[in-house]
C-alpha positions in Angstrom: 0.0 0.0 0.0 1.1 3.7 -0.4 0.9 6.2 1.9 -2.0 8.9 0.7 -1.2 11.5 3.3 -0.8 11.5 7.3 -1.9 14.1 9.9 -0.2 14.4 13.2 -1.4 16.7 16.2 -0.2 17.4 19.5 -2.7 18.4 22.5 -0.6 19.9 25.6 -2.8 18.4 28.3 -2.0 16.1 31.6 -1.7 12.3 31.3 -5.1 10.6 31.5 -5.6 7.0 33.5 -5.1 4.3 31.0 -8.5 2.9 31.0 -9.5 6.0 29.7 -7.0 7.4 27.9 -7.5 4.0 25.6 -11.1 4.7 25.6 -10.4 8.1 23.8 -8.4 6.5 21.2 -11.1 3.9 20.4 -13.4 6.1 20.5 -11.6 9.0 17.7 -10.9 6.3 15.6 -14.5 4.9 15.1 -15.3 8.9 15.0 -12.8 8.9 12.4 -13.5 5.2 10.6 -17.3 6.8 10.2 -16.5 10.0 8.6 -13.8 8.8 6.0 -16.1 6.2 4.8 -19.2 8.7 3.5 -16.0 11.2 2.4 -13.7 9.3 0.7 -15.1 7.3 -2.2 -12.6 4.3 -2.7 -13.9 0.9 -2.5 -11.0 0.4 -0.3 -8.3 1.4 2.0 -6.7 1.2 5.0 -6.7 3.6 8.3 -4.5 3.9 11.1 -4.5 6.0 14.4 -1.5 6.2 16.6 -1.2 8.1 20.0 1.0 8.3 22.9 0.2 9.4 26.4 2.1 11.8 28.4 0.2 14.7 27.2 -2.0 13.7 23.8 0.4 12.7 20.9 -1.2 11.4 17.6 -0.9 10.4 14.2 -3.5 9.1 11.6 -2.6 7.8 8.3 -4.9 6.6 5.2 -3.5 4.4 3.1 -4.2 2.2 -0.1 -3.1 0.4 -3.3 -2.3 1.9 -6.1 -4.5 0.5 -8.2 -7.1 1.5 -6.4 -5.8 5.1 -6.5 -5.5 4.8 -9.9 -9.5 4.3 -10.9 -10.0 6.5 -8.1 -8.2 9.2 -9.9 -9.8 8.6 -13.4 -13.4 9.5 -11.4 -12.6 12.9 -11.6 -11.4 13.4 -15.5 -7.3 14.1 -15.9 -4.8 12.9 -14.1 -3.9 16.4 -12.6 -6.9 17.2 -11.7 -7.9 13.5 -10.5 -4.3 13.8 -7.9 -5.6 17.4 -6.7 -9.3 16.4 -5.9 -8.2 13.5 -4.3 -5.7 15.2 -2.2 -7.9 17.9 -0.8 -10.3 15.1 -0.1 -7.0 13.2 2.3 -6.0 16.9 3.7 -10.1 17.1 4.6 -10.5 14.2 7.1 -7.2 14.7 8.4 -8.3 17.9 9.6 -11.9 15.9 10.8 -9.5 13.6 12.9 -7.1 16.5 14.5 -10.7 18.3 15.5 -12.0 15.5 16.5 -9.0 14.9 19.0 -9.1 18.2 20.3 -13.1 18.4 21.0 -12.7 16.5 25.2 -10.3 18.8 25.8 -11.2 22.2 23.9 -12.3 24.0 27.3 -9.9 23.4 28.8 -7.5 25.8 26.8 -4.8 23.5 26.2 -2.3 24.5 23.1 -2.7 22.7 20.2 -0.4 21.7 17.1 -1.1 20.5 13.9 0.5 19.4 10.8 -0.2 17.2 8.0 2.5 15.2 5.7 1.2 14.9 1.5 2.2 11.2 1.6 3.0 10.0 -2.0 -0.1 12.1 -3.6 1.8 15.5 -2.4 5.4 14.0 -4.0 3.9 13.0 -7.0 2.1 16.4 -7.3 5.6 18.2 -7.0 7.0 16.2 -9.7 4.2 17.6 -11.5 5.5 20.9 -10.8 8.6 20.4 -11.2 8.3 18.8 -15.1 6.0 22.6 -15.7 9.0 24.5 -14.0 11.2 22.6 -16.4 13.7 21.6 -13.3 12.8 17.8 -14.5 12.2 16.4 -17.4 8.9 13.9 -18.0 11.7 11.1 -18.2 13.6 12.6 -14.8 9.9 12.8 -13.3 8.9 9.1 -13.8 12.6 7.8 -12.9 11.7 9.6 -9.1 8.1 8.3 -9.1 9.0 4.8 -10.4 11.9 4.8 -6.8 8.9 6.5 -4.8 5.9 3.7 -5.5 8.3 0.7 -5.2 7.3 -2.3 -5.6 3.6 -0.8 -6.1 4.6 0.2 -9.4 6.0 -2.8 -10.6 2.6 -4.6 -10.1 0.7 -1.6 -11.6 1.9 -1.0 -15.1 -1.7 1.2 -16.0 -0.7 3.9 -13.4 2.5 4.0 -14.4 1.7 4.6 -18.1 -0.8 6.7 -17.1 1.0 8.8 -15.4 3.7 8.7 -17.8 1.2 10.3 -20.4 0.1 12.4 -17.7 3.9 14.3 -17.1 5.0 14.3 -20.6 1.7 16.6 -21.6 1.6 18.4 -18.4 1.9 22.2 -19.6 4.3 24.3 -18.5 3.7 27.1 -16.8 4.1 29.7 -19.1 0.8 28.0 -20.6 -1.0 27.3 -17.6 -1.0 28.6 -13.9 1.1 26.5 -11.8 -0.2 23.5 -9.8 -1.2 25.3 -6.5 1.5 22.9 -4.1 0.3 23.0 -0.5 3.3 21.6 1.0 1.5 19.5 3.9 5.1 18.8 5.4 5.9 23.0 5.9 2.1 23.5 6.9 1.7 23.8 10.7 -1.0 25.0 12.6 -0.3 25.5 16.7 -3.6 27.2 18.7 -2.9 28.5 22.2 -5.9 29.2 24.2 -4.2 29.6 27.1 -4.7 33.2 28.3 -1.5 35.2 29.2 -1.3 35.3 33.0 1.1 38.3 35.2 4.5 37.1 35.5 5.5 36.5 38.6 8.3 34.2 40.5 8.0 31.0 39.6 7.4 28.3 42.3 9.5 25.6 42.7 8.2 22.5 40.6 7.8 18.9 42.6 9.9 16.4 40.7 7.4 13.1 40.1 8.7 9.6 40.2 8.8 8.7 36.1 6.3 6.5 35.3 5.9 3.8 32.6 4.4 5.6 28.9 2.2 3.7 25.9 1.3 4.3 22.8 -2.5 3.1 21.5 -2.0 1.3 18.1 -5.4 1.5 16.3 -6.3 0.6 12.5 -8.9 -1.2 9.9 -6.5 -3.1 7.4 -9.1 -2.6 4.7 -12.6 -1.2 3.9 -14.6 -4.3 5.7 -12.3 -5.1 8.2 -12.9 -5.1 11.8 -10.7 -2.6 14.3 -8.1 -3.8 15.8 -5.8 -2.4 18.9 -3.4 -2.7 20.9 -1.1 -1.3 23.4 3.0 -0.6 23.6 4.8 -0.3 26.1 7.5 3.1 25.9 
C-alpha cells in the first residue's frame, strides 16, 4: 500500500488514566472510521491511528493500493486534476481527525499543534511541478516516481503509463497557472488558548517519580475489516 497522506497533532494536556485514555483512542478512531467512509469514495483502503500518552500525541494515516488510487483518480477526468481532488479530499479528514482529537479537551485551553504530511499524492504532485517549471524532465519525473511507488509500481503498469502520459503533456507554466502545491510537510498550525497570566516568580516544581508511557496502536486493514488495537509499552 502507499501512503495517501498523514496528519499528526499534539494536544498539551496532563496524562489521563489508562482505562480511559484508551477509551479516547477507540473512540476517535470509530469517529474517524465513520466520517472517512461517507467522504472518501474508494472501495478500499486502510486507516490507522496512533497516540502516545504523556500529554495527547497522535498520528493518523490513510493508506491504499495503487490500483485502487489509480481508478480513483480517473473519477474525476485528468490525471492532474484527479491527484488534486483527491488530495484535498486526504487533507479534509485529516483535519476531521485533528478536531475531533481536540473536541474532550477544547475547554480546557490547552495549546494545540497540527500538521499534515502529503504522503505519495503530495510528492507525485511536485513532480508535476517540477516537469511545468522545467527543473525535471517527464523522463527525470517518472525515474523519481517509479523509486517512490516501489514495488507498487511494478505490479501496476496502467498507473505508471498513465501517469507517464500524464507528465509528458503536463503544460508548463508559461501556458497554464502552476499547480497550487500545499506543502502538507511545511504547513503547521499551533492554537494556544491559554490566556497570558502576570509574570511573577515561579514556584519551585515537585519532581514526580517517572512513570511507565504507551502508545495506542489502532487501524482497519481494509474497507470491511474489523478494528483492531493494541497497546506498547514506551
Amino acid at each position: 500500500m502507499i501512503d495517501l497522506g498523514s496528519t499528526d497533532f499534539f494536544i498539551d494536556v496532563p496524562s489521563l488514566p489508562r482505562a480511559e485514555f484508551e477509551e479516547y483512542s477507540t473512540r476517535l478512531f470509530d469517529e474517524w472510521v465513520a466520517y472517512v467512509d461517507k467522504y472518501l469514495d474508494f472501495p478500499d483502503y486502510s486507516l490507522s491511528l496512533e497516540i502516545e500518552e504523556g500529554s495527547v500525541k497522535g498520528k493518523g494515516k490513510v493508506a491504499l493500493l495503487l490500483g485502487t488510487l489509480y481508478f480513483g483518480i480517473g473519477n474525476y477526468g485528468d490525471f492532474i486534476s484527479g491527484l488534486q481532488t483527491i488530495r484535498s479530499q486526504v487533507g479534509a479528514v485529516g483535519d476531521f481527525l485533528a478536531a475531533q482529537a481536540v473536541k474532550p479537551f477544547e475547554s480546557q485551553g490547552h495549546a494545540v499543534k497540527v500538521k499534515r504530511h502529503g504522503g505519495a499524492l503530495g510528492q507525485l504532485q511536485r513532480l508535476f511541478n517540477k516537469v511545468q517549471s522545467r527543473e525535471f524532465t517527464a523522463e527525470e519525473a517518472m525515474q523519481e516516481a517509479t523509486l517512490l511507488l516501489g514495488e507498487e509500481a511494478k505490479t501496476n503498469p496502467e498507473f505508471m503509463r498513465e501517469l507517464e502520459e500524464a507528465l509528458s503533456k503536463a503544460p508548463k507554466f508559461h501556458e497554464q497557472l502552476p499547480l497550487i502545491d500545499t506543502t502538507e510537510q511545511d504547513s503547521e498550525l499551533q492554537l494556544d488558548e491559554k490566556k497570558e497570566k502576570p509574570s511573577r516568580s515561579p514556584r519551585p516544581i515537585p519532581i514526580a517519580p517517572p512513570r511507565n508511557q504507551f502508545r495506542v496502536e489502532v487501524w482497519r486493514e481494509s474497507k470491511n475489516s474489523q478494528r483492531k488495537m493494541r497497546i506498547v509499552q514506551l
